[in-house]
C-alpha positions in Angstrom: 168.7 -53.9 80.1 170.0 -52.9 83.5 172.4 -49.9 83.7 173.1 -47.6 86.6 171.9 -43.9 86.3 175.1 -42.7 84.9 175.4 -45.6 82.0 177.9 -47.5 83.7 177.3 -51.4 84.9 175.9 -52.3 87.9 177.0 -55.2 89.7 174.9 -58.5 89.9 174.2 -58.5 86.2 174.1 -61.9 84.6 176.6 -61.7 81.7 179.9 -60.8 82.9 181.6 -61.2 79.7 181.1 -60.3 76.1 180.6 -56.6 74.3 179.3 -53.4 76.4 175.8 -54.2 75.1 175.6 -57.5 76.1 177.0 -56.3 79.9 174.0 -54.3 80.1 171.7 -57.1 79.5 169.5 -58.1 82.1 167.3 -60.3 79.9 166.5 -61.5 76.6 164.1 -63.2 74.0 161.6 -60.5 74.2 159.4 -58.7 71.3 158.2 -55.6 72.5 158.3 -55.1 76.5 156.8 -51.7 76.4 156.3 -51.7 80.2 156.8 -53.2 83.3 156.4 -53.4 87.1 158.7 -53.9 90.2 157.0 -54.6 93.2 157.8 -51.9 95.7 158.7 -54.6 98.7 160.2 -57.6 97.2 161.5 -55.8 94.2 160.0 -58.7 91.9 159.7 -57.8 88.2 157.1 -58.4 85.9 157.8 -57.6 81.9 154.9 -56.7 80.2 155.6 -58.0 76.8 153.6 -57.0 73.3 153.2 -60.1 71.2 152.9 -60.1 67.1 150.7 -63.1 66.4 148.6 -64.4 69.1 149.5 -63.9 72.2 150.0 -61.5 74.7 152.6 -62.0 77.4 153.3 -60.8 81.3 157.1 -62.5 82.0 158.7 -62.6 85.3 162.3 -60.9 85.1 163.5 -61.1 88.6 166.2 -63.5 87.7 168.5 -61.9 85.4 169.9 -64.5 81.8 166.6 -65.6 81.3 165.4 -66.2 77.7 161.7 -65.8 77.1 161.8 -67.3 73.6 161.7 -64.5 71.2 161.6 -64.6 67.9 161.7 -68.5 67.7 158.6 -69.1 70.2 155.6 -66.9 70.9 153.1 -67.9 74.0 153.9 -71.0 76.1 157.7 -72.1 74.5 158.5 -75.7 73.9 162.1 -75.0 73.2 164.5 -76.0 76.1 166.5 -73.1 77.8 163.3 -71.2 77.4 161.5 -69.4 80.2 157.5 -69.6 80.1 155.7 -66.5 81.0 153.3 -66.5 84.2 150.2 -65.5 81.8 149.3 -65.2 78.4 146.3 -64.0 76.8 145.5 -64.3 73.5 144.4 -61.9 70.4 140.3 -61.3 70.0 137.2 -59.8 71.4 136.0 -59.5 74.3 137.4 -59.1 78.3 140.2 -61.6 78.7 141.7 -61.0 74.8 143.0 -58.2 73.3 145.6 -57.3 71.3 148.2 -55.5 72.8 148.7 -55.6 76.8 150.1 -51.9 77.6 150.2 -51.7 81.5 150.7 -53.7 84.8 151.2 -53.1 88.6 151.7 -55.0 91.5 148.6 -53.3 93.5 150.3 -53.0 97.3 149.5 -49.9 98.4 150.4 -48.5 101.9 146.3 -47.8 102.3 143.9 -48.2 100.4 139.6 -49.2 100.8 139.9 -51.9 98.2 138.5 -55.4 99.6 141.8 -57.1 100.8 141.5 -59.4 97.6 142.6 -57.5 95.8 146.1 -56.6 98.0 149.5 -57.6 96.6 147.5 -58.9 93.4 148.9 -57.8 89.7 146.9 -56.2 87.6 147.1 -55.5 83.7 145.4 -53.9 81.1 144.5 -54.4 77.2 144.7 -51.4 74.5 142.4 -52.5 72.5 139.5 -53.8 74.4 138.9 -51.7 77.0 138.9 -53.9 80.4 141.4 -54.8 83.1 142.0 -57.7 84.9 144.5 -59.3 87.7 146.0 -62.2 88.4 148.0 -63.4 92.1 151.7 -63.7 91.2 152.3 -66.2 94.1 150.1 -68.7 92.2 152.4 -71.5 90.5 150.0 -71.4 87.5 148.2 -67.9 88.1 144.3 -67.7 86.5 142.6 -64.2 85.0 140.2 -62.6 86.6 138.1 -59.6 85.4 138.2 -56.5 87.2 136.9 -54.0 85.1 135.4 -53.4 81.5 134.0 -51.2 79.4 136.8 -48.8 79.6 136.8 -48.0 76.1 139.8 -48.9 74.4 143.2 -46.9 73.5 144.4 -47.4 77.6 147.8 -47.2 79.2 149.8 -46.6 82.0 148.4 -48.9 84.2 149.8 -47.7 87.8 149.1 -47.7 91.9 148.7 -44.4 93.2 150.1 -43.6 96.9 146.3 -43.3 97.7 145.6 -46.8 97.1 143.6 -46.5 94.2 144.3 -47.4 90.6 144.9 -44.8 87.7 145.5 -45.1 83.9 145.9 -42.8 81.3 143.6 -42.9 78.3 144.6 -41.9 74.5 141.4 -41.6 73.2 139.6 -39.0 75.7 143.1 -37.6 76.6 142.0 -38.3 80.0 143.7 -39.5 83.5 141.8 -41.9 85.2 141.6 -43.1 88.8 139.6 -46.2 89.8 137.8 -45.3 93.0 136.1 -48.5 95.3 133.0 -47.7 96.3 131.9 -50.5 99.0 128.5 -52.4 98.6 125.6 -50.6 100.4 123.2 -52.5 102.6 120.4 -54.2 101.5 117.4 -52.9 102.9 113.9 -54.3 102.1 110.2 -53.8 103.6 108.9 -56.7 103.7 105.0 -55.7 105.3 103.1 -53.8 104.0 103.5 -54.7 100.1 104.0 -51.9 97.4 100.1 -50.7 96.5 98.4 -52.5 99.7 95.5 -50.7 100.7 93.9 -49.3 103.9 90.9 -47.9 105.3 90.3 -44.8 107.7 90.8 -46.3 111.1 92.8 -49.2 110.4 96.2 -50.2 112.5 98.6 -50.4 109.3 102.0 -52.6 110.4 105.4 -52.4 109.1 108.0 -54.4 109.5 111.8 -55.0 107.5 114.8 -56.6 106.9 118.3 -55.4 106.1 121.4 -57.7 104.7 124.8 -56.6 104.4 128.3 -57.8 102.5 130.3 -57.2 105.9 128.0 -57.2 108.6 125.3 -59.8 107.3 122.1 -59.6 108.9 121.6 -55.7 110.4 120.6 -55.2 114.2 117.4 -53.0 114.8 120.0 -50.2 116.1 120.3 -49.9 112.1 116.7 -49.4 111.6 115.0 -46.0 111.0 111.4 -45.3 109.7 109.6 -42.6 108.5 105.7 -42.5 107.7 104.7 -39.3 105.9 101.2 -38.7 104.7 101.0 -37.5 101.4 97.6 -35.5 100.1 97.1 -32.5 97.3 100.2 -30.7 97.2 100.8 -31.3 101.1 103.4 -33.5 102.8 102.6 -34.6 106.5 105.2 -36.7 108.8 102.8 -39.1 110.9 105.6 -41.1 112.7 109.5 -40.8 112.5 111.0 -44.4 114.4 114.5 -45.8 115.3 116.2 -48.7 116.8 113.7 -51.6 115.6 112.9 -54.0 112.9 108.7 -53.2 113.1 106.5 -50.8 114.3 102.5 -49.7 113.8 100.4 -46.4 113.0 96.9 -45.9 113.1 95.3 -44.1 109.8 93.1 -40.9 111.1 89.1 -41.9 110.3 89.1 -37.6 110.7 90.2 -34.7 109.3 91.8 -35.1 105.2 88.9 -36.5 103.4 90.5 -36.4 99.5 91.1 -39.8 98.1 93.8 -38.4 96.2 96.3 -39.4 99.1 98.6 -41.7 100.5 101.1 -43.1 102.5 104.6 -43.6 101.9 106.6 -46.1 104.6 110.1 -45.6 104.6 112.9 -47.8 105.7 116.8 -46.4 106.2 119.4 -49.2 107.1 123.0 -48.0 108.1 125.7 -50.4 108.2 129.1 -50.3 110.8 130.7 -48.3 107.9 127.9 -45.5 107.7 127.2 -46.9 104.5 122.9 -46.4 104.0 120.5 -47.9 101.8 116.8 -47.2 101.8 113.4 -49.3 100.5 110.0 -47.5 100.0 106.4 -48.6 99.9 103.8 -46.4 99.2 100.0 -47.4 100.2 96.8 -46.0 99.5 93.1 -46.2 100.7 90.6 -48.0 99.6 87.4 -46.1 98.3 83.4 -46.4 98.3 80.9 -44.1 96.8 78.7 -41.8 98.9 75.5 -40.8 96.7 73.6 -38.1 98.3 69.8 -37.0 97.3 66.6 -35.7 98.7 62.9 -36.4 97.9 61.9 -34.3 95.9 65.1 -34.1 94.2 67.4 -31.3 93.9 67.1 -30.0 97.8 70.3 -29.3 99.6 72.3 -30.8 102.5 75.2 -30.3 104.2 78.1 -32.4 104.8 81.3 -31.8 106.9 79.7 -28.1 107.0 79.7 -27.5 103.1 76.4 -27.2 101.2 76.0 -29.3 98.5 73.2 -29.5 95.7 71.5 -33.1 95.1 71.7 -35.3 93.6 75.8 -35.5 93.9 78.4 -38.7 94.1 80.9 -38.0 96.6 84.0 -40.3 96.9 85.3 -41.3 100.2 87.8 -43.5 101.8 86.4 -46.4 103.9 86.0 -45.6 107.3 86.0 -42.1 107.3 83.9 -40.3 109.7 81.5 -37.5 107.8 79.4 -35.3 109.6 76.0 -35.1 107.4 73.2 -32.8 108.0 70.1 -31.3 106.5 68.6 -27.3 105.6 64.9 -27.0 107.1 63.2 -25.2 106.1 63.9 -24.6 102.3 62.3 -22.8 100.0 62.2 -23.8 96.1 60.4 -21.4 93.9 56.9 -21.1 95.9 57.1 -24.2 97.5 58.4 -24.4 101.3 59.9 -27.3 102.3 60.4 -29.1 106.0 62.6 -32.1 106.5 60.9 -34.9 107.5 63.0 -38.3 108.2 65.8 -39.8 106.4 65.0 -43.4 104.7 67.5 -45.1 106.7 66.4 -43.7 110.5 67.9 -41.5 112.5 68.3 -37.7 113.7 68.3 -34.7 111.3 72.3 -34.9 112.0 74.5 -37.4 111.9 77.6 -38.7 112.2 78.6 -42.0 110.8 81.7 -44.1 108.9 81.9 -44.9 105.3 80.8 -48.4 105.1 83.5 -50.5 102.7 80.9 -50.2 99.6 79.0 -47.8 97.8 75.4 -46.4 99.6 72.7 -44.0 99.3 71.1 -41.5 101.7 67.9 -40.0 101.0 66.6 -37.5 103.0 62.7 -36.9 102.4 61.3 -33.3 102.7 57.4 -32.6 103.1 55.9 -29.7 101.2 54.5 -26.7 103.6 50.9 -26.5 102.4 50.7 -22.7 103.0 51.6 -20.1 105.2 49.5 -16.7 104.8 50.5 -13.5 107.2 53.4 -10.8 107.7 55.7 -13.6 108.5 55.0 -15.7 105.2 57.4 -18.7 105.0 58.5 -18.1 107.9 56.3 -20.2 109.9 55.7 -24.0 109.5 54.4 -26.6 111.2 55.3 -30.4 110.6 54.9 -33.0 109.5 52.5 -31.5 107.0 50.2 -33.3 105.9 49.6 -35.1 109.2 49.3 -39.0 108.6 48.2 -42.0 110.7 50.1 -42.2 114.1 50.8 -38.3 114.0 49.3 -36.6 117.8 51.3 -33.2 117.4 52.9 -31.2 115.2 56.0 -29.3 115.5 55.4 -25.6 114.9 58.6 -23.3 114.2 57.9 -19.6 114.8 59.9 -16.6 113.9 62.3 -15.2 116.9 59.8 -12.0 117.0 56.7 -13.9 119.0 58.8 -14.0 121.7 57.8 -14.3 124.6 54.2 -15.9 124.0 51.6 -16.6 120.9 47.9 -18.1 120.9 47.2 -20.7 118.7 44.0 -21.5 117.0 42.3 -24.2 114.9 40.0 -23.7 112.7 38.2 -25.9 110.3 37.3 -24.5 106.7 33.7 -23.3 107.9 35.4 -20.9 110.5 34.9 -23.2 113.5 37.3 -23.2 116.1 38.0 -26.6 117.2 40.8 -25.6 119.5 42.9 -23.0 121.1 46.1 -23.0 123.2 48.9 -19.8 124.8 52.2 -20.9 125.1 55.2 -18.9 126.9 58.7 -19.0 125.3 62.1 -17.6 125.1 64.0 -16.0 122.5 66.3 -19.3 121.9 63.1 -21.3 121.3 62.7 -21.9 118.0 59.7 -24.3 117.6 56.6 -25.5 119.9 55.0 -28.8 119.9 51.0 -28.3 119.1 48.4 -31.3 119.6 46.2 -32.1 116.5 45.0 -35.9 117.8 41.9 -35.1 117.8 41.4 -33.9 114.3 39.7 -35.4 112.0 40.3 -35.9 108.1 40.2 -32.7 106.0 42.1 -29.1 105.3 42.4 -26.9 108.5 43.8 -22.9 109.4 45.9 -22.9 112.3 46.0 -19.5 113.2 49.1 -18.0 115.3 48.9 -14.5 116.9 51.4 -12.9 119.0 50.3 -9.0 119.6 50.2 -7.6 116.3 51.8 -10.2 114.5 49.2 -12.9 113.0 49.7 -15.7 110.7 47.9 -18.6 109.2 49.7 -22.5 108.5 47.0 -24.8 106.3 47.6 -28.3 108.0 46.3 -31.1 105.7 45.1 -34.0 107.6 45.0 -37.5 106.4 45.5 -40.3 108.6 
């Protein structure tokens, strides 16, 4: 019907004759047109009309007189005189069937952030099955197209609202809903190093990326932004924070953190022209090889990165990273003194080296002290002890108190002195070089004596 606010009717109806009811007709042959939609520019009118049997119906009414076939036809009508509907759905399961279609609206807002596909399109909804879909009017034979679903079912009111988005009211929850477009977000992907890669201390790790997007398509490196954060124990570190380009490079520290319970975690943020962000993360971690430490005889200490540690001991490292490792001489186990002597792989006392990329051993090899007898017992050695083949001098370390000079006698095991020798030192001197080339095989005193102070060192000689 069509009737002016007061009841009365308005002009331009189609039936200008016949009873006051049929006056007020605007048009006919329809079941149950529960709702409907003008367009709020062109005024077009679309009836939204329930059917009984199989089909649902969306009818346009712009024309007043028009039949739409009800109660002879349902659907698509055959009979002449007849108008067909622009869309018809039929009755099932599933998004594009229903059974009862209980809201439409022309969606042409003033504004709105919907893709412009969707402008001065009609959409309609289903009260059973929970989805809505639209259709362009301006189509001669307009097609479905899904929109939404999943809405759970018992929907109505299908409307525009003045901010350009869509609402409907739902029965079930009791509930007014409003259908918010949220644009796609840029892709952004990391494309070197791969998720898990590895490193070593040292090592130049490069990163590089890519970023697609719906609107802009391929993203400049003005869009880029990295972040490298180190990420050990319970601590966080930012190692490099980068904008404006597609790849860039950072150099792992081979000092410093030592745990291999650490990583690093790349970090890629893309921003489209529409501040929209998206954001890809890699995480790498280091690679690993054993460090087993021991002494001969076993169980002496060392010290690495400053910390003593007991041998034999297994310590994990990352490859590449720079240890400092260093030995305690003299020590003392039980009665037994002992003087470090040479590791088995060369090199000074101290050392500083890399973690090769596999497991190793270090040895260091410690000689007994054969016996020191005197006031300053264990105090003073003299090595290597026993002397062996190629041995001219031993290295005799004296106690800070025979500063500033000591005599030093050997004697063979019948009381013979078969050398003597004064040497002048300071305070910071800790040991003095003594020659024994000239001794023979066999068990020898070498007595020092600095004032009052006297001690005795058995050397064993045994080239």
């Amino acid at each position: 019907m069509r009737i002016n606010s007061d009841g009365s009717v308005p002009e331009g109806n189609p039936f200008t004759s016949g009873s006051d009811q049929k006056l007020r007709v605007w048009a006919y042959g329809l079941r149950n047109p529960y709702t409907f939609s003008i367009h709020p520019e062109s005024g077009r009118i679309m009836l939204n009309e329930v059917g009984q049997v199989t089909w649902e119906e969306i009818n346009d009414a712009t024309v007043g007189g028009q039949n739409f076939g009800w109660p002879d036809e349902e659907g698509m009508p055959q009979a002449p005189g007849t108008s067909a509907p622009v869309l018809v759905y039929s009755h099932g399961s599933g998004d594009g069937r229903g059974c009862a279609i209980t809201g439409g609206t022309f969606f042409s807002p003033s504004t709105t952030n919907y893709p412009p596909e969707y402008h001065g399109k009609y959409f309609y909804q289903d009260y059973c099955n929970g989805w809505i879909n639209y259709m362009d009017p301006d189509q001669e034979a307009p097609e479905a197209r899904a929109f939404a679903t999943g809405l759970g079912p018992f929907n109505l009111g299908l409307t525009t609202g003045p901010d350009g988005n869509l609402y409907y009211l739902s029965r079930e929850d009791k509930a007014l809903y409003k259908i918010v477009y949220m644009p796609p977000v840029p892709a952004a992907t990391i494309t070197a190093p791969e998720e898990g890669s590895s490193y070593f201390a040292g090592e130049e790790i490069t990163f590089s990326g890519a970023a697609t997007d719906a609107k802009d398509g391929d993203l400049p490196p003005e869009a880029f932004e990295w972040s490298v954060t180190f990420h050990h124990e319970n601590s966080i570190e930012e190692i490099l924070s980068l904008s404006g380009v597609k790849e860039g490079s950072f150099v792992v520290p081979d000092e410093g953190v030592t745990s291999t319970e650490a990583w690093y975690r790349i970090v890629l943020t893309v921003t489209d022209s529409d501040g929209l962000q998206h954001r890809d993360t890699v995480n790498i971690v280091p690679r690993t090889a054993t460090l087993h430490l021991n002494t001969e005889p076993e169980g002496l200490q060392m010290v690495l990165d400053g910390e003593t540690i007991h041998t034999p001991v297994s310590v994990l490292n990352v490859q590449g990273m720079k240890r400092v490792l260093n030995v305690i001489s003299p020590q003392i186990v039980g009665q037994t003194t002992y003087q470090f002597d040479h590791w088995i792989h060369g090199g000074e006392p101290s050392q500083a080296f890399r973690i090769p990329d596999r497991d190793t051993t270090l040895v260091a090899v410690f000689s007994a002290v054969v016996g020191v007898e005197g006031a300053d017992h264990y105090q003073t050695v003299a090595m290597p002890n026993p002397v062996t083949q190629g041995v001219q001098n031993v290295e005799v370390t004296l106690p800070s108190e025979y500063a500033p000079g000591v005599t030093i006698s050997i004697v063979d095991m019948l009381s013979r002195e078969l050398a003597r020798s004064s040497h002048t030192f300071n305070s910071d001197q800790k040991s003095i070089m003594v020659s024994v080339e000239h001794l023979a095989n066999g068990m020898y005193h070498m007595i020092l004596q600095s004032g009052k102070r006297r001690s005795t060192v058995r050397l064993l000689v045994s080239r």
